[in-house]
ZADO-1210 file (C-alpha; in nm, 4 decimals, padded with zeros to 6 digits):
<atoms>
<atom x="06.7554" y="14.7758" z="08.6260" code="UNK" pos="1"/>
<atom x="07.0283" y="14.9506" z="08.3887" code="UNK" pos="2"/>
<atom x="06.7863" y="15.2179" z="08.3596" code="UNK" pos="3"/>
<atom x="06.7619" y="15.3181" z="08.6622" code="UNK" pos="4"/>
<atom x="07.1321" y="15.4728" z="08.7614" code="UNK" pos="5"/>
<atom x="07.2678" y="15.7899" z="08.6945" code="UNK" pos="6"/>
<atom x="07.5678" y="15.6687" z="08.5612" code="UNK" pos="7"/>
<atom x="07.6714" y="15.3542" z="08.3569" code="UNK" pos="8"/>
<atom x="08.0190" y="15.2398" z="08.4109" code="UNK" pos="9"/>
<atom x="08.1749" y="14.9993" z="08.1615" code="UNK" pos="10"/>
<atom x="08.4906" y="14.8935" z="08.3012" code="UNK" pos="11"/>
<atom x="08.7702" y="14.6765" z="08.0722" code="UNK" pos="12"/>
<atom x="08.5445" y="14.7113" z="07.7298" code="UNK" pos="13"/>
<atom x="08.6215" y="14.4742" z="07.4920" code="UNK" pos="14"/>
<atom x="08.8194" y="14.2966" z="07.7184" code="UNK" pos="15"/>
<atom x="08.5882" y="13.9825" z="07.7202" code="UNK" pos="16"/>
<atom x="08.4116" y="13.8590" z="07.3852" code="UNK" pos="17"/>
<atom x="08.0281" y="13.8916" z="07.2914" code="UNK" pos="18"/>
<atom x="07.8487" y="13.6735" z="07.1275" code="UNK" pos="19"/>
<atom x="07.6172" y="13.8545" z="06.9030" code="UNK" pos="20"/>
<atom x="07.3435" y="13.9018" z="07.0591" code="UNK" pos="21"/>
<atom x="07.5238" y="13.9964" z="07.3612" code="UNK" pos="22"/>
<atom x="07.6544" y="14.2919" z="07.1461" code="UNK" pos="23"/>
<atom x="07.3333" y="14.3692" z="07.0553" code="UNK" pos="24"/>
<atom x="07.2215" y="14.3679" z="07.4165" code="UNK" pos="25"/>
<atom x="07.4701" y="14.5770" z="07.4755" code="UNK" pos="26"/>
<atom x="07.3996" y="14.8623" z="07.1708" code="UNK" pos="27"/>
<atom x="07.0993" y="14.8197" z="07.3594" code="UNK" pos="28"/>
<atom x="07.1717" y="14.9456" z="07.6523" code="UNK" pos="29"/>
<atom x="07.3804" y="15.2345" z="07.5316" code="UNK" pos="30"/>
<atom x="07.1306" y="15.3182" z="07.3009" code="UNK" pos="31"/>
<atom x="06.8785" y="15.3797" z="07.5916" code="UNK" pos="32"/>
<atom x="07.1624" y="15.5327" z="07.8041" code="UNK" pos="33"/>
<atom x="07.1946" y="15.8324" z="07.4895" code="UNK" pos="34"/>
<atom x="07.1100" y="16.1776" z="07.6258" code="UNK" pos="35"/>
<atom x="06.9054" y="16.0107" z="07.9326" code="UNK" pos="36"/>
<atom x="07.1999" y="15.9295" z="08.1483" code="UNK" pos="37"/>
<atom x="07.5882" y="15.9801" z="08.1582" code="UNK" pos="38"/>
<atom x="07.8288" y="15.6486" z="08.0437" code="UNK" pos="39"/>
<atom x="08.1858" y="15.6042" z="08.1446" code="UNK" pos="40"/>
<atom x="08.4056" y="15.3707" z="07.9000" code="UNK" pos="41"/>
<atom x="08.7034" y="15.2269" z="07.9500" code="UNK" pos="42"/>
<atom x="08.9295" y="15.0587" z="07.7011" code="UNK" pos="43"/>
<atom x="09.2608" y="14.9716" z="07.5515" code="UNK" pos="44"/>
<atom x="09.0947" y="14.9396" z="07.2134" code="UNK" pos="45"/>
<atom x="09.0812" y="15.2188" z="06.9525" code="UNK" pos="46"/>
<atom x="08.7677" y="15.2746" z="06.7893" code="UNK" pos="47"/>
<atom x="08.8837" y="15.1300" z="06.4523" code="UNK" pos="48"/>
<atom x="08.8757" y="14.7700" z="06.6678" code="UNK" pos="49"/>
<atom x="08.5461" y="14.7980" z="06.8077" code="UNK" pos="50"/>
<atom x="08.4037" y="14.6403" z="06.5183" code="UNK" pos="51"/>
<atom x="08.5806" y="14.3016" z="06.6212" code="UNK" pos="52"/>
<atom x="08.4252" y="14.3094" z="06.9529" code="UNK" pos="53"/>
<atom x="08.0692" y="14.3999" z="06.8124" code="UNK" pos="54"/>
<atom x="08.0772" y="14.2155" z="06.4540" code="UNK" pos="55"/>
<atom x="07.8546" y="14.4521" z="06.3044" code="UNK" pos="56"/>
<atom x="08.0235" y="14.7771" z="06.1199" code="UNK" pos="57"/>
<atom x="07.6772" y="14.9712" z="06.0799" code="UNK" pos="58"/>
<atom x="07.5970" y="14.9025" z="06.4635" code="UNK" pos="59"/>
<atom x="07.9486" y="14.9616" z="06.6161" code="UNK" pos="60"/>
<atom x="07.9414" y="15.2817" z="06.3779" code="UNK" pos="61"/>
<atom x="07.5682" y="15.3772" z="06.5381" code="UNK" pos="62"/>
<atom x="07.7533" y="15.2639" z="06.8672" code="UNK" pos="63"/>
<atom x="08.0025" y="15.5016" z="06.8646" code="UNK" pos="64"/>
<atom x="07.8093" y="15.7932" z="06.7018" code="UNK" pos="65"/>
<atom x="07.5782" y="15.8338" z="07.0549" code="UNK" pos="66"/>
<atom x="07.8997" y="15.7644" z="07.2918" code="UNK" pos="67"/>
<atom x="08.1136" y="16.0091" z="07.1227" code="UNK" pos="68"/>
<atom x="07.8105" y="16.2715" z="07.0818" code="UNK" pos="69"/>
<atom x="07.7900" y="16.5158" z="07.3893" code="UNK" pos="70"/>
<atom x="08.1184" y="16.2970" z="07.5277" code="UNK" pos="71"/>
<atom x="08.4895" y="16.3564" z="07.6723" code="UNK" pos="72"/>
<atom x="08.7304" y="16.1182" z="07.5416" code="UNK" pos="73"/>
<atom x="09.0655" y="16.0939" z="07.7201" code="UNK" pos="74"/>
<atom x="09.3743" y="15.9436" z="07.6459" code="UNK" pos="75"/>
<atom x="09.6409" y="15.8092" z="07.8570" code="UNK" pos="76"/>
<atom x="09.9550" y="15.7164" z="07.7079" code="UNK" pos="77"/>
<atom x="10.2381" y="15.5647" z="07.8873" code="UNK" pos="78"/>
<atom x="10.2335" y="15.2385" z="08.1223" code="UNK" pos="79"/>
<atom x="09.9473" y="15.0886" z="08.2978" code="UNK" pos="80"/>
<atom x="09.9467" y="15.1767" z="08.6605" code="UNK" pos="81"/>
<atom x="09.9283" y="14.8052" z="08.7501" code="UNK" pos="82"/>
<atom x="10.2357" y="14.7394" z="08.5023" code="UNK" pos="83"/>
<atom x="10.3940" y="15.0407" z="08.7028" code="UNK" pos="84"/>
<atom x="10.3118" y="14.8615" z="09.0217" code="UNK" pos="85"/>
<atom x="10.4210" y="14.5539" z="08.9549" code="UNK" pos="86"/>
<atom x="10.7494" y="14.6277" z="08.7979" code="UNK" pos="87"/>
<atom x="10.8692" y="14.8842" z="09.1228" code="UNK" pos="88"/>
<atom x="10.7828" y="14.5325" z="09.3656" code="UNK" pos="89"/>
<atom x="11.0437" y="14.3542" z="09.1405" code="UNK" pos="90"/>
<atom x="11.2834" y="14.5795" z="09.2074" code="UNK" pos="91"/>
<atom x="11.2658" y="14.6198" z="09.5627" code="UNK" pos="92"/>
</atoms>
């Protein structure tokens, strides 16, 4: 089924732990995703963490390689827009 959309969106990444073969699952997946079909990442995590969420060096290294080939990376510094939110409704 993960084949068959346009566009993969992985929302929160590394917010929840993998198991390892969950993070092999998911190389998986991006792996088949590379040049076929367009991924969307989002994260708090720099790449030198990834290898904490995916436990392998080599395949967090491969990981990387296909997301960052052909890829936009943006940054946004400053505070969260929920932090934002929630701060300006303990003002009021």
């Amino acid at each position: 089924q993960l084949s068959k959309p346009d566009l993969l969106i992985c929302d929160e990444w590394g917010y929840v732990p993998l198991d390892r073969e969950g993070a092999q699952l998911l190389f998986q997946v991006i792996s088949d995703c590379y040049e076929r079909r367009s991924v969307v990442i989002t994260t708090n995590l720099e790449f030198s963490r990834w290898a904490s969420i995916f436990y392998d060096e080599q395949m967090t290294a491969a990981m990387i390689d296909r997301l960052i080939h052909h890829s936009y990376l943006l940054i946004f510094d400053g505070q969260s827009y929920r932090m934002r939110q929630s701060l300006m409704r303990q003002l009021s």
